[in-house]
Biotite code that builds the C-alpha atoms (Angstrom):
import biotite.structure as struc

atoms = struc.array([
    struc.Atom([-55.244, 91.544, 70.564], chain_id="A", res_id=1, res_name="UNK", atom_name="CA", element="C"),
    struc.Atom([-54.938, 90.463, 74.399], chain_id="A", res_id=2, res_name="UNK", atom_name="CA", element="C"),
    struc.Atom([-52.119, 87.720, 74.299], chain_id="A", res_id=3, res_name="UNK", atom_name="CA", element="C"),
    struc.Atom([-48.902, 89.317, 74.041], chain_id="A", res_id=4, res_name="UNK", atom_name="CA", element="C"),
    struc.Atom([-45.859, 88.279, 71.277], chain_id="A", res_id=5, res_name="UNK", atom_name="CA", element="C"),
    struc.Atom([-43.535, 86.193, 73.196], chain_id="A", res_id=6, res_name="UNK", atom_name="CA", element="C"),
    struc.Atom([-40.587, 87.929, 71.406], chain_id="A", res_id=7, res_name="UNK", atom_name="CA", element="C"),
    struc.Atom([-41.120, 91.876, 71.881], chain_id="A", res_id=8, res_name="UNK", atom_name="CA", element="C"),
    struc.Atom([-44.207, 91.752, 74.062], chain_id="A", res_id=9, res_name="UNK", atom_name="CA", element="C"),
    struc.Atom([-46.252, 94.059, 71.680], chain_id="A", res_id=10, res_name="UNK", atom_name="CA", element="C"),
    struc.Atom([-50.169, 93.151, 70.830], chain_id="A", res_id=11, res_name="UNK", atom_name="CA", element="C"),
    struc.Atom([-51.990, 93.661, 67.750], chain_id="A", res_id=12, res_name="UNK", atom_name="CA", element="C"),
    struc.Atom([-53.306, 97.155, 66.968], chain_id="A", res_id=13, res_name="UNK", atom_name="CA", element="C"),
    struc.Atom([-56.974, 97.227, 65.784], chain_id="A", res_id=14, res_name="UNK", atom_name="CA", element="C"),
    struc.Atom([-55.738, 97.948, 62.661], chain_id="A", res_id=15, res_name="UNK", atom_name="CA", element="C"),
    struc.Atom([-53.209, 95.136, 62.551], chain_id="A", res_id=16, res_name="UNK", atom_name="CA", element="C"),
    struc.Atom([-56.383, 93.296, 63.269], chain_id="A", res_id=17, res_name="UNK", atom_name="CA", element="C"),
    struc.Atom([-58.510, 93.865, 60.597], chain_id="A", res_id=18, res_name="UNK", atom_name="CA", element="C"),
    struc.Atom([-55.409, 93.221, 57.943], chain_id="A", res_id=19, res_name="UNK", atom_name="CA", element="C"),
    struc.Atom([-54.995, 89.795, 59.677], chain_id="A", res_id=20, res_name="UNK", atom_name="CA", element="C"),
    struc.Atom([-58.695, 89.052, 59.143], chain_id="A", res_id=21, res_name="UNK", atom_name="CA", element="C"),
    struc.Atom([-58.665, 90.612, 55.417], chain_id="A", res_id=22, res_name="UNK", atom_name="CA", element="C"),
    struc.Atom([-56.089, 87.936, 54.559], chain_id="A", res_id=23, res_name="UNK", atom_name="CA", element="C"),
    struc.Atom([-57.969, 84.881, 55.830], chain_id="A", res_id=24, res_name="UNK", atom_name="CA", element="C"),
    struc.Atom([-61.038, 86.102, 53.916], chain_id="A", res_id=25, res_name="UNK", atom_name="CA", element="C"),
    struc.Atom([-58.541, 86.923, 50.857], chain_id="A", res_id=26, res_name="UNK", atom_name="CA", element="C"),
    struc.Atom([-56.424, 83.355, 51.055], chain_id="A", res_id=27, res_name="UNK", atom_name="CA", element="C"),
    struc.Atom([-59.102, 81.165, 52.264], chain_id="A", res_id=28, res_name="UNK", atom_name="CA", element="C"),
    struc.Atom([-62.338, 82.370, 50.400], chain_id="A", res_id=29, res_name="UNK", atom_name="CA", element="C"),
    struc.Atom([-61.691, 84.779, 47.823], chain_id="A", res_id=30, res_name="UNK", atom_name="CA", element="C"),
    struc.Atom([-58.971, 82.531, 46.199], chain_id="A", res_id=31, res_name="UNK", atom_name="CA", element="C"),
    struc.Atom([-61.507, 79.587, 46.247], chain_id="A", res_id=32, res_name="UNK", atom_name="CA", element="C"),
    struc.Atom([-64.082, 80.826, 44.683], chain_id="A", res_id=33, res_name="UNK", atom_name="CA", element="C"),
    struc.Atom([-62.028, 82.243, 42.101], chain_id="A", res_id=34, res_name="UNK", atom_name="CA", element="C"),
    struc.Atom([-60.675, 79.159, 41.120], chain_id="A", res_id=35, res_name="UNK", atom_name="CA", element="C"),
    struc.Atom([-63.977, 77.330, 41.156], chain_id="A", res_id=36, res_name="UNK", atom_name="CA", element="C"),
    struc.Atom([-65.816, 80.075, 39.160], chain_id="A", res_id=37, res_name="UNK", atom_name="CA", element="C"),
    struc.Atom([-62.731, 79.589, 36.391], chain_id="A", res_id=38, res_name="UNK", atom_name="CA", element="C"),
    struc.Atom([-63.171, 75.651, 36.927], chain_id="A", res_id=39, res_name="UNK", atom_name="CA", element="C"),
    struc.Atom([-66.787, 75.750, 36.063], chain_id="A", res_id=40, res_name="UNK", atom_name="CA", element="C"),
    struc.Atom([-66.807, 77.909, 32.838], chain_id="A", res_id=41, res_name="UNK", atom_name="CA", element="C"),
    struc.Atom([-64.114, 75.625, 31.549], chain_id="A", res_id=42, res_name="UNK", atom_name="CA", element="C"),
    struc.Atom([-65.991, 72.459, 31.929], chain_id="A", res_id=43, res_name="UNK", atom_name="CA", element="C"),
    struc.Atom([-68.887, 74.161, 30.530], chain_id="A", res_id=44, res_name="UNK", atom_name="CA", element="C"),
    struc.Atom([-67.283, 75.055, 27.472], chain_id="A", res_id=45, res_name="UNK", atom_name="CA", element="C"),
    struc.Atom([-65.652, 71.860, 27.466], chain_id="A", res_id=46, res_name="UNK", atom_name="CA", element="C"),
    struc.Atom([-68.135, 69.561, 27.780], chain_id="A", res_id=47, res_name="UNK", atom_name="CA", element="C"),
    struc.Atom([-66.366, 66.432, 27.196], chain_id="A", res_id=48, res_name="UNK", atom_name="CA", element="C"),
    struc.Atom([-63.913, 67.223, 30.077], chain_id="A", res_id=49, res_name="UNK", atom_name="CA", element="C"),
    struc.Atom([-67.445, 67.827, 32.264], chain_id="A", res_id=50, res_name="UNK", atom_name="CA", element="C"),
    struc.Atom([-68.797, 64.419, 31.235], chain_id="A", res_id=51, res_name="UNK", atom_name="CA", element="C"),
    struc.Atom([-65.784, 62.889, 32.305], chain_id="A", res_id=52, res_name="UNK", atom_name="CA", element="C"),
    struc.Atom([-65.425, 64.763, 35.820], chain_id="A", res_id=53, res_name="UNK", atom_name="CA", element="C"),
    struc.Atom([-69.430, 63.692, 36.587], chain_id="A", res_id=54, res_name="UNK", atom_name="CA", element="C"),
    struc.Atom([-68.638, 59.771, 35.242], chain_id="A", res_id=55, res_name="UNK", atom_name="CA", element="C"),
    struc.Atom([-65.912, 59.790, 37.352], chain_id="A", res_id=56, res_name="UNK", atom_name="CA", element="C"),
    struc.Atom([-67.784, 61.418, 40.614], chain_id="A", res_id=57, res_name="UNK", atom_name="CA", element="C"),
    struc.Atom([-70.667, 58.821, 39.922], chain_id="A", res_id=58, res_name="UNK", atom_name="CA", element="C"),
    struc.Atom([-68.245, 55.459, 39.971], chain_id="A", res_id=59, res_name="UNK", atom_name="CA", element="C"),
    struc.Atom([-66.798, 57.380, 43.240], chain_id="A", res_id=60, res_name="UNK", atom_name="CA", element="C"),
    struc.Atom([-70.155, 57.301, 45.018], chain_id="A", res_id=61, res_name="UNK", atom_name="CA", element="C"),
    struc.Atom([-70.769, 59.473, 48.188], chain_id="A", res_id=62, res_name="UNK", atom_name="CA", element="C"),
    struc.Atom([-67.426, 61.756, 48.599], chain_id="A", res_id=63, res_name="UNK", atom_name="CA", element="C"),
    struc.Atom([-64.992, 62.381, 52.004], chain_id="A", res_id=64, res_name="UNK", atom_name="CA", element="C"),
    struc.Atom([-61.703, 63.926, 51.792], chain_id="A", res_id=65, res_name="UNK", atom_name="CA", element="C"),
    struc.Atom([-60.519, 60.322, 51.925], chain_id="A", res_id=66, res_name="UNK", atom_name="CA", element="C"),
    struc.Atom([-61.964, 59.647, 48.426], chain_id="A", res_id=67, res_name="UNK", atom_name="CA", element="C"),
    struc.Atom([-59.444, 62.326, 46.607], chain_id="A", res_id=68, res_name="UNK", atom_name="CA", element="C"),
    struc.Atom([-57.373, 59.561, 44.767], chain_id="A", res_id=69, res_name="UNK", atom_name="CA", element="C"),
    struc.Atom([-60.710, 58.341, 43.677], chain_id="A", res_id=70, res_name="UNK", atom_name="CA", element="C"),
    struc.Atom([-60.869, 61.725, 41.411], chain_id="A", res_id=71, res_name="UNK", atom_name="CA", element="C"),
    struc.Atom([-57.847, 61.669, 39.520], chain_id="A", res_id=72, res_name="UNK", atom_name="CA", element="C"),
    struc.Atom([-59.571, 63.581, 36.467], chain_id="A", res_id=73, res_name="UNK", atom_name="CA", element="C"),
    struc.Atom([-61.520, 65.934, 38.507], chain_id="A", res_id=74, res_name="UNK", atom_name="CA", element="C"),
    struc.Atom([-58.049, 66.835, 40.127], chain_id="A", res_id=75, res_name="UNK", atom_name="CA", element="C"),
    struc.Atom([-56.438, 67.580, 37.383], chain_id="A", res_id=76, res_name="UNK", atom_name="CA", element="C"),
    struc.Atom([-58.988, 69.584, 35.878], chain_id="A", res_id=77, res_name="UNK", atom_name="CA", element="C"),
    struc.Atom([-58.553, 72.102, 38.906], chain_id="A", res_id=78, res_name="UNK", atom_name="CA", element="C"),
    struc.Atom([-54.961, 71.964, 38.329], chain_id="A", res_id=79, res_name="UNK", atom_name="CA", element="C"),
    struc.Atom([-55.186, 72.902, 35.010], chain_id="A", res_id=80, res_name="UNK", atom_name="CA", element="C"),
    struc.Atom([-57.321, 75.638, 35.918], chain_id="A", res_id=81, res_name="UNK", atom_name="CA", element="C"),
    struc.Atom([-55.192, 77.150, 38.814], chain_id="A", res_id=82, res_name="UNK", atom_name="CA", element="C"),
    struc.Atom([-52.622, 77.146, 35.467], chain_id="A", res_id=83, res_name="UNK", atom_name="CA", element="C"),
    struc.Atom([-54.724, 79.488, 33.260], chain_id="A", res_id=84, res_name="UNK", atom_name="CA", element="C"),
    struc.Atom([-56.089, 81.438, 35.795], chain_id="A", res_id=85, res_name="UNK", atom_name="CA", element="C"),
    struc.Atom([-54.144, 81.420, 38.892], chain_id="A", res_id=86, res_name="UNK", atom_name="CA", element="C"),
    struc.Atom([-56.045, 83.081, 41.638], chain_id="A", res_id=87, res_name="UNK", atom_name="CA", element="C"),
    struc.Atom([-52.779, 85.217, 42.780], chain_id="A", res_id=88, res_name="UNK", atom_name="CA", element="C"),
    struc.Atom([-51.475, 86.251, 39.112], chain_id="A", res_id=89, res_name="UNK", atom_name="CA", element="C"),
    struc.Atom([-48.526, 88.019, 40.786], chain_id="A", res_id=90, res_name="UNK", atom_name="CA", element="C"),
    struc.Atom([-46.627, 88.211, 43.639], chain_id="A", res_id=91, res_name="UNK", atom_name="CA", element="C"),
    struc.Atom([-43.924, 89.809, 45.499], chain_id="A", res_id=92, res_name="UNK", atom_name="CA", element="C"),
    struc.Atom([-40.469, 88.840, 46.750], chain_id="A", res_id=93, res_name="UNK", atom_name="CA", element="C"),
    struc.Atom([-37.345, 90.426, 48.261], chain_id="A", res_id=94, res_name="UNK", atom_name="CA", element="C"),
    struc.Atom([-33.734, 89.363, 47.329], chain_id="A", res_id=95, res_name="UNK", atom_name="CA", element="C"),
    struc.Atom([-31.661, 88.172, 50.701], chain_id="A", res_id=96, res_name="UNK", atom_name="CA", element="C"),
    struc.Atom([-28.460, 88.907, 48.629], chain_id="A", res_id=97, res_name="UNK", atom_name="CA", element="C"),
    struc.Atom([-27.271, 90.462, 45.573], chain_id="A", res_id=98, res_name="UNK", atom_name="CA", element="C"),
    struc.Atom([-28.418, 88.399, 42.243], chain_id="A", res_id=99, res_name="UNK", atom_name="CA", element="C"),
    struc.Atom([-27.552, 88.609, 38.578], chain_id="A", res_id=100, res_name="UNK", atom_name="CA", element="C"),
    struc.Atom([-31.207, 88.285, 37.081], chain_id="A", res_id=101, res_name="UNK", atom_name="CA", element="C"),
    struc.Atom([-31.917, 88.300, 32.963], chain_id="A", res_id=102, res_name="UNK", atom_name="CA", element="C"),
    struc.Atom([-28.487, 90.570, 32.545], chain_id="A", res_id=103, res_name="UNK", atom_name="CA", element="C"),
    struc.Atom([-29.341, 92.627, 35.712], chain_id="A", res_id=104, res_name="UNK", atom_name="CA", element="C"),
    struc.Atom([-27.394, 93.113, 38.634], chain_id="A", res_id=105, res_name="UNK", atom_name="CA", element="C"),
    struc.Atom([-29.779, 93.263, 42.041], chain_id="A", res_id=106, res_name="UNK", atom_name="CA", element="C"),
    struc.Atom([-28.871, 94.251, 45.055], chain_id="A", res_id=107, res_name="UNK", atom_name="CA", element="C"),
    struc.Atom([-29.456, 92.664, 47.953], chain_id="A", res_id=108, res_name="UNK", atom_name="CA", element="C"),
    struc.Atom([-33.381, 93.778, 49.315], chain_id="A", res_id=109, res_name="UNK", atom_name="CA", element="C"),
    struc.Atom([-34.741, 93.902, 45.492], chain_id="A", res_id=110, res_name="UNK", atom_name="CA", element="C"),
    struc.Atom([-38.068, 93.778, 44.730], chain_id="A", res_id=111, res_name="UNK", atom_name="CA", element="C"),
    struc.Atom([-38.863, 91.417, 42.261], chain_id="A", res_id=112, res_name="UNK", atom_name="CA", element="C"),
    struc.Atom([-42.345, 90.631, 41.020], chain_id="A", res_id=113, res_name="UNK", atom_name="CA", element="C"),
    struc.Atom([-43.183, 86.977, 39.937], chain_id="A", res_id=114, res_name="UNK", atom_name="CA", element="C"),
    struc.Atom([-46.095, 86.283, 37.455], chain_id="A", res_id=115, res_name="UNK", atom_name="CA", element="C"),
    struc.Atom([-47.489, 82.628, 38.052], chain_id="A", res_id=116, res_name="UNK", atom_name="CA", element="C"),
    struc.Atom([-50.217, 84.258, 35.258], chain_id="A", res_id=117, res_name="UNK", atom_name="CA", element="C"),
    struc.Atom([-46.937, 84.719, 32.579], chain_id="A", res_id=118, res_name="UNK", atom_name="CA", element="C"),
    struc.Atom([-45.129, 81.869, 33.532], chain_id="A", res_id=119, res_name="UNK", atom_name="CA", element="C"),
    struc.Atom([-47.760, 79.293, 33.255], chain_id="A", res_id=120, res_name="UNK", atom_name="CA", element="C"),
    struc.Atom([-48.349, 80.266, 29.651], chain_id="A", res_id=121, res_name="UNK", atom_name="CA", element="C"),
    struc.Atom([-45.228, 80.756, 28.255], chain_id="A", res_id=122, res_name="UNK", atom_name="CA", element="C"),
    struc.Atom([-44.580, 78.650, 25.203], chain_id="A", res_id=123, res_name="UNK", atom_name="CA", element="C"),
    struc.Atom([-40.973, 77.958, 25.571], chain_id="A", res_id=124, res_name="UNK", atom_name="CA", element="C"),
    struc.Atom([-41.894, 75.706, 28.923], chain_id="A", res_id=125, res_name="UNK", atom_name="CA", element="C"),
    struc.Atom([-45.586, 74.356, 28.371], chain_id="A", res_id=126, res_name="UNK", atom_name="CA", element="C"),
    struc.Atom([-46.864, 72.918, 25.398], chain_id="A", res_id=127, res_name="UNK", atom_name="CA", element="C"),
    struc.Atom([-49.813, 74.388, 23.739], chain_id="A", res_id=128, res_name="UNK", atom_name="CA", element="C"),
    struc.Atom([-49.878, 76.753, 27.069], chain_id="A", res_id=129, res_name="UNK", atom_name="CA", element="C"),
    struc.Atom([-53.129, 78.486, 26.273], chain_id="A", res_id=130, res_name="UNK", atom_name="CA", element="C"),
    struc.Atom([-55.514, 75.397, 25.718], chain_id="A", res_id=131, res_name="UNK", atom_name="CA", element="C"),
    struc.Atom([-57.259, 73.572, 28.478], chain_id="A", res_id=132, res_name="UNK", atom_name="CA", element="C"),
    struc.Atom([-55.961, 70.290, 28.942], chain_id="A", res_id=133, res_name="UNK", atom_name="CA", element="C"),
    struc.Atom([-55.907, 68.162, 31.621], chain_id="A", res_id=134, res_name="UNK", atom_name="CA", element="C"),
    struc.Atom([-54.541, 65.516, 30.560], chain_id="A", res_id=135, res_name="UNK", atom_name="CA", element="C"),
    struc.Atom([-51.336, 67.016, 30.090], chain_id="A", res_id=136, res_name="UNK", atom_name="CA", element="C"),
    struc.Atom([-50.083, 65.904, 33.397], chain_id="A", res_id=137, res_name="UNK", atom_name="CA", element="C"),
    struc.Atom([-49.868, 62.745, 31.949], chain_id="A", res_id=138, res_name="UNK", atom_name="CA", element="C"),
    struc.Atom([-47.255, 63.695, 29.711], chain_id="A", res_id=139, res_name="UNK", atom_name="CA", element="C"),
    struc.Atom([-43.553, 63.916, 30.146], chain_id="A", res_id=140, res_name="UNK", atom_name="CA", element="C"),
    struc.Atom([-44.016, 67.861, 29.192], chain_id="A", res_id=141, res_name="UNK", atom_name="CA", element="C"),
    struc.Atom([-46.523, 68.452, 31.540], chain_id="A", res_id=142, res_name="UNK", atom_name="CA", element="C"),
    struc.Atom([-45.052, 66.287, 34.444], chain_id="A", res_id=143, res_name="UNK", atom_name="CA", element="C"),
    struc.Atom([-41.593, 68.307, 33.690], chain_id="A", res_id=144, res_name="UNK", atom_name="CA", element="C"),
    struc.Atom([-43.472, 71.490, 34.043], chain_id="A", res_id=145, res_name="UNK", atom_name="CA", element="C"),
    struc.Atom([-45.332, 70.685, 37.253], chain_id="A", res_id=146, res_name="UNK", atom_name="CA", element="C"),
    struc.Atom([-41.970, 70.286, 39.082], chain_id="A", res_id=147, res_name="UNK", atom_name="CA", element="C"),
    struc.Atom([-40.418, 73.437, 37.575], chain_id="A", res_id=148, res_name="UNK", atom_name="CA", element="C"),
    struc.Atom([-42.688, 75.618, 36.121], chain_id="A", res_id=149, res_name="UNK", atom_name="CA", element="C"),
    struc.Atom([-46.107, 75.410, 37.780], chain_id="A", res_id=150, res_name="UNK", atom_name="CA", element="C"),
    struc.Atom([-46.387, 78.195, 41.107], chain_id="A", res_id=151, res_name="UNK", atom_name="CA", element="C"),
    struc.Atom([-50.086, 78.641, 41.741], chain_id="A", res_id=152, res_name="UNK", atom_name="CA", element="C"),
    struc.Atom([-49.283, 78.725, 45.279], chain_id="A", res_id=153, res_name="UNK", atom_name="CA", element="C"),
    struc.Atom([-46.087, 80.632, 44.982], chain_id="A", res_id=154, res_name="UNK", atom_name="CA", element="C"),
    struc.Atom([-42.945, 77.860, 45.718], chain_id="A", res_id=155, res_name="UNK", atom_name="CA", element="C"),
    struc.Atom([-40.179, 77.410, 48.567], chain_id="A", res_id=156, res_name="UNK", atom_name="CA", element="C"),
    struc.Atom([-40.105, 78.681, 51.880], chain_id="A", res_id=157, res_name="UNK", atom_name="CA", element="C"),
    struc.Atom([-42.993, 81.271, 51.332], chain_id="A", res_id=158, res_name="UNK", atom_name="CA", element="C"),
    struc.Atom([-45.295, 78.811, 49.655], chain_id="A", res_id=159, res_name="UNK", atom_name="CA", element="C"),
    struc.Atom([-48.570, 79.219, 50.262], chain_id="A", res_id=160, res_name="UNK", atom_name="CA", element="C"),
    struc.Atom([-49.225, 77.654, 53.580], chain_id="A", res_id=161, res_name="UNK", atom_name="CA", element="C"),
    struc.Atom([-52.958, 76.134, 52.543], chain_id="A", res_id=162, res_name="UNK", atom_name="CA", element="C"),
    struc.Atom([-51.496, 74.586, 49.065], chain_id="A", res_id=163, res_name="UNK", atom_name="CA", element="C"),
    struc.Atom([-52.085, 70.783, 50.490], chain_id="A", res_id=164, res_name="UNK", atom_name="CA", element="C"),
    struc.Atom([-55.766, 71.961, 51.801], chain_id="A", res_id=165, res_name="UNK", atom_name="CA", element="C"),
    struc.Atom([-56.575, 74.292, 48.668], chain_id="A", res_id=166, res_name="UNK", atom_name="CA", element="C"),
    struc.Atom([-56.000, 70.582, 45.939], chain_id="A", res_id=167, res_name="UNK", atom_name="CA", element="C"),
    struc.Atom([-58.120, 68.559, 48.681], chain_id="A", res_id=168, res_name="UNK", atom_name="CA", element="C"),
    struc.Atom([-60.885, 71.409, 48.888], chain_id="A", res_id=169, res_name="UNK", atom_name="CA", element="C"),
    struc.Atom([-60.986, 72.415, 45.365], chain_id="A", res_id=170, res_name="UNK", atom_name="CA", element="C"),
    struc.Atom([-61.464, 68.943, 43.560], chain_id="A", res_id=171, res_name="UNK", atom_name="CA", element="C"),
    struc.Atom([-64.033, 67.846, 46.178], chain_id="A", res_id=172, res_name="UNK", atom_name="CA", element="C"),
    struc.Atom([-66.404, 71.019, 45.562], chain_id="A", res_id=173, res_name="UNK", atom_name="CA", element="C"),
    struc.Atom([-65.889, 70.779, 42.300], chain_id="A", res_id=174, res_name="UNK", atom_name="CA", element="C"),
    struc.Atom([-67.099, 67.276, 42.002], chain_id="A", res_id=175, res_name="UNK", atom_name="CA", element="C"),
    struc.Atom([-69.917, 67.962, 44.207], chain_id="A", res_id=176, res_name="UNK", atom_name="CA", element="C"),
    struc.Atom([-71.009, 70.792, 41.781], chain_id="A", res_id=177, res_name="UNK", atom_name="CA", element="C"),
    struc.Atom([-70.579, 68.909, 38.812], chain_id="A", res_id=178, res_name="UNK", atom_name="CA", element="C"),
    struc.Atom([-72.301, 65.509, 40.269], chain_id="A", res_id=179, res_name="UNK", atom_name="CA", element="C"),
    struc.Atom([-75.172, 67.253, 41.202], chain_id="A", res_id=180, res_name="UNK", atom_name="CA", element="C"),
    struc.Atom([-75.339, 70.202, 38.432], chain_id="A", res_id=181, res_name="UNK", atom_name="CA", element="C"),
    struc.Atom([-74.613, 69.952, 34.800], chain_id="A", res_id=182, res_name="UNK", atom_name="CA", element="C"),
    struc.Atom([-73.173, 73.778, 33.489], chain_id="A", res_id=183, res_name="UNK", atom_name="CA", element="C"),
    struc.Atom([-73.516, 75.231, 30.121], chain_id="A", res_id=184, res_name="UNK", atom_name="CA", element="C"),
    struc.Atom([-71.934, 78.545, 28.568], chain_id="A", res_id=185, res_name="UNK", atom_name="CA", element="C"),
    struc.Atom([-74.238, 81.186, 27.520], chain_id="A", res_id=186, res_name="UNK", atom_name="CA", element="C"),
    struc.Atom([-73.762, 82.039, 23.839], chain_id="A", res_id=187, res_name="UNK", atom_name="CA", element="C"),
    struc.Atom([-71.865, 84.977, 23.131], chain_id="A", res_id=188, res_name="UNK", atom_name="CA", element="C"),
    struc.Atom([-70.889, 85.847, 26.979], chain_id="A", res_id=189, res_name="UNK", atom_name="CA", element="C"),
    struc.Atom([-67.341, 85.160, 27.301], chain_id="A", res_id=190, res_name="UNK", atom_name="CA", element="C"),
    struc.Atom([-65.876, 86.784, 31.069], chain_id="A", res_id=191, res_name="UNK", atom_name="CA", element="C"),
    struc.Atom([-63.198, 88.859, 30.507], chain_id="A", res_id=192, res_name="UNK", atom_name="CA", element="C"),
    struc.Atom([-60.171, 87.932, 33.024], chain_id="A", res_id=193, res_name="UNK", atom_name="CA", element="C"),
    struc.Atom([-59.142, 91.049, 35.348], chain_id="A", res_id=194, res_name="UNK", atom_name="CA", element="C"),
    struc.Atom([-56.394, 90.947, 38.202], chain_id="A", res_id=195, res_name="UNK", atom_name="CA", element="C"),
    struc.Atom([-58.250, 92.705, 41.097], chain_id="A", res_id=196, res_name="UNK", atom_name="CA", element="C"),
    struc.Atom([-56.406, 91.009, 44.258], chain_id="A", res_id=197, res_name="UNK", atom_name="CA", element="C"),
    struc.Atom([-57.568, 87.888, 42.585], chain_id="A", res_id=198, res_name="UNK", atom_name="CA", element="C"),
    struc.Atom([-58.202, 86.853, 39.055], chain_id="A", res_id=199, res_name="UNK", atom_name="CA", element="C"),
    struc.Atom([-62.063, 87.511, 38.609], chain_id="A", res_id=200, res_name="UNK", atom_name="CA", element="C"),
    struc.Atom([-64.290, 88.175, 35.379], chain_id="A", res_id=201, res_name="UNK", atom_name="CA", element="C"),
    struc.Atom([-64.404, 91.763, 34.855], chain_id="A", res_id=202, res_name="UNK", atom_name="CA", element="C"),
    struc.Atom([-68.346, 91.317, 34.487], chain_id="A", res_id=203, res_name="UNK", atom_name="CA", element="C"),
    struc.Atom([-68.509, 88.190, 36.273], chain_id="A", res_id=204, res_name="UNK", atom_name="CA", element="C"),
    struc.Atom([-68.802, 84.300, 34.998], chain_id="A", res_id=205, res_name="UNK", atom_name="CA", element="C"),
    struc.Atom([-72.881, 83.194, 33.898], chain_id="A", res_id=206, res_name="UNK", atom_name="CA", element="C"),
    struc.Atom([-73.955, 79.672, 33.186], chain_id="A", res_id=207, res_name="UNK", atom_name="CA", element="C"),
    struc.Atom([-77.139, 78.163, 32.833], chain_id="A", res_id=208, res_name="UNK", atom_name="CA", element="C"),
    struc.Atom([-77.010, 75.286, 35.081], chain_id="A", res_id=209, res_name="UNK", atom_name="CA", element="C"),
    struc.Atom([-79.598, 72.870, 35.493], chain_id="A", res_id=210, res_name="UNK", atom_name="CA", element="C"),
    struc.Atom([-79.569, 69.842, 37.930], chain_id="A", res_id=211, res_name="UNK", atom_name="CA", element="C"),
    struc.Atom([-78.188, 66.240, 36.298], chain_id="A", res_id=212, res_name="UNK", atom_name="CA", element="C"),
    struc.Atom([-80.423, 63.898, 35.567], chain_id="A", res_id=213, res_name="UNK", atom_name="CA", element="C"),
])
C-alpha cells in the first residue's frame, strides 16, 4: 500500500488490500486443506491404497522435499484426488477473439466457464472416471488423460502459479499424516461434496484416527 506501481503510479486501496490477502489465504490454505481432507477420507475408505501409502512412507524413512520421487504411490494418490474433487471445481475465462465453441459462435470477450469437476469425470475421456484409482497413471488411458484432460490447477498461461509447490506440499503432508496416523471411515457418515469457493463436505469430513503402531 506504500510502494507505488511502476506503470500508472497508483497504490493499493485498503480494500484492494484485503482481496489480495483473501486470495493467498484462498489459494494457499483453503485449497490445501481441501484436498487433504478429500485425500484422507479416500484412503480411509480404501484401506488397501492407505496400507500402501504408509509401507511406502516407512521404506522412505525421515521425509524432505528432496525425498518426493521416493513417494511415487503417495503422489499419485493426491493426484487422483485433486481429480475427483478438485479444490477449484470451476473457473472463469475470457475469449481474446471470436471462437466457434460446441456449435456456438463467441465473440471476442466471452465468458466461458470451465469445470475441472465435469471434465475429470466424464466417461468419454477417463476410464471408470468415478472410482478411485491411482494406479491409473500407469496406464496408457490415464497417462493420455493427464496431458489432455486433467486441469486441477487450471492449464496455459493462467495456470495456477503454485501447481509445482501444491504436488510437492500435498504428497509430503499426506505421508506425514498417514505415517504417523492410521484413518478409518465412520459407518454410515458419508460427506456430502458442496462447491463453496472450494470443494468442502457440506457437513464436514469425520474419521476416527488413531496413531500407527
Amino acid at each position: 500500500m506504500t510502494t507505488e506501481d511502476p506503470e500508472t503510479g497508483r497504490l493499493f486501496t485498503t480494500e484492494e488490500m484485503v482481496d489480495q490477502v483473501a486470495i493467498f489465504f484462498l489459494a494457499g490454505h483453503e485449497t490445501s486443506a481441501s484436498a487433504l481432507g478429500w485425500a484422507l477420507y479416500l484412503l480411509a475408505t480404501h484401506p488397501e491404497a492407505q496400507a500402501r501409502v504408509a509401507e511406502e512412507v516407512r521404506e522412505a524413512g525421515d521425509l524432505e522435499f528432496s525425498d518426493l520421487s521416493k513417494l511415487k504411490f503417495t503422489r499419485d494418490v493426491f493426484r487422483e484426488t485433486l481429480r475427483l474433487y478438485p479444490p477449484v471445481p470451476m473457473m472463469v475465462r475470457e475469449t481474446t477473439c471470436p471462437e466457434r465453441f460446441r456449435d456456438q459462435n463467441l465473440r471476442r470477450g466471452s465468458q466461458i466457464v470451465l469445470s475441472p469437476w465435469h471434465q475429470h469425470r466424464h466417461e468419454r475421456l477417463w476410464d471408470t472416471p468415478d472410482d478411485f484409482n491411482p494406479d491409473r497413471y500407469a496406464t496408457d488411458n490415464g497417462k493420455k488423460c493427464l496431458r489432455e484432460a486433467y486441469m486441477p490447477f487450471s492449464s496455459g498461461a493462467r495456470v495456477c502459479t503454485g501447481a509445482g509447490f501444491a504436488m510437492v506440499e500435498g504428497p509430503l503432508l499426506l505421508a506425514q499424516l498417514v505415517g504417523g496416523y492410521d484413518f478409518e471411515p465412520i459407518e454410515g457418515d458419508v460427506p456430502d461434496p458442496v462447491a463453496y469457493l472450494t470443494v468442502r463436505a457440506r457437513d464436514g469430513i469425520r474419521l476416527r484416527v488413531a496413531r500407527r503402531g
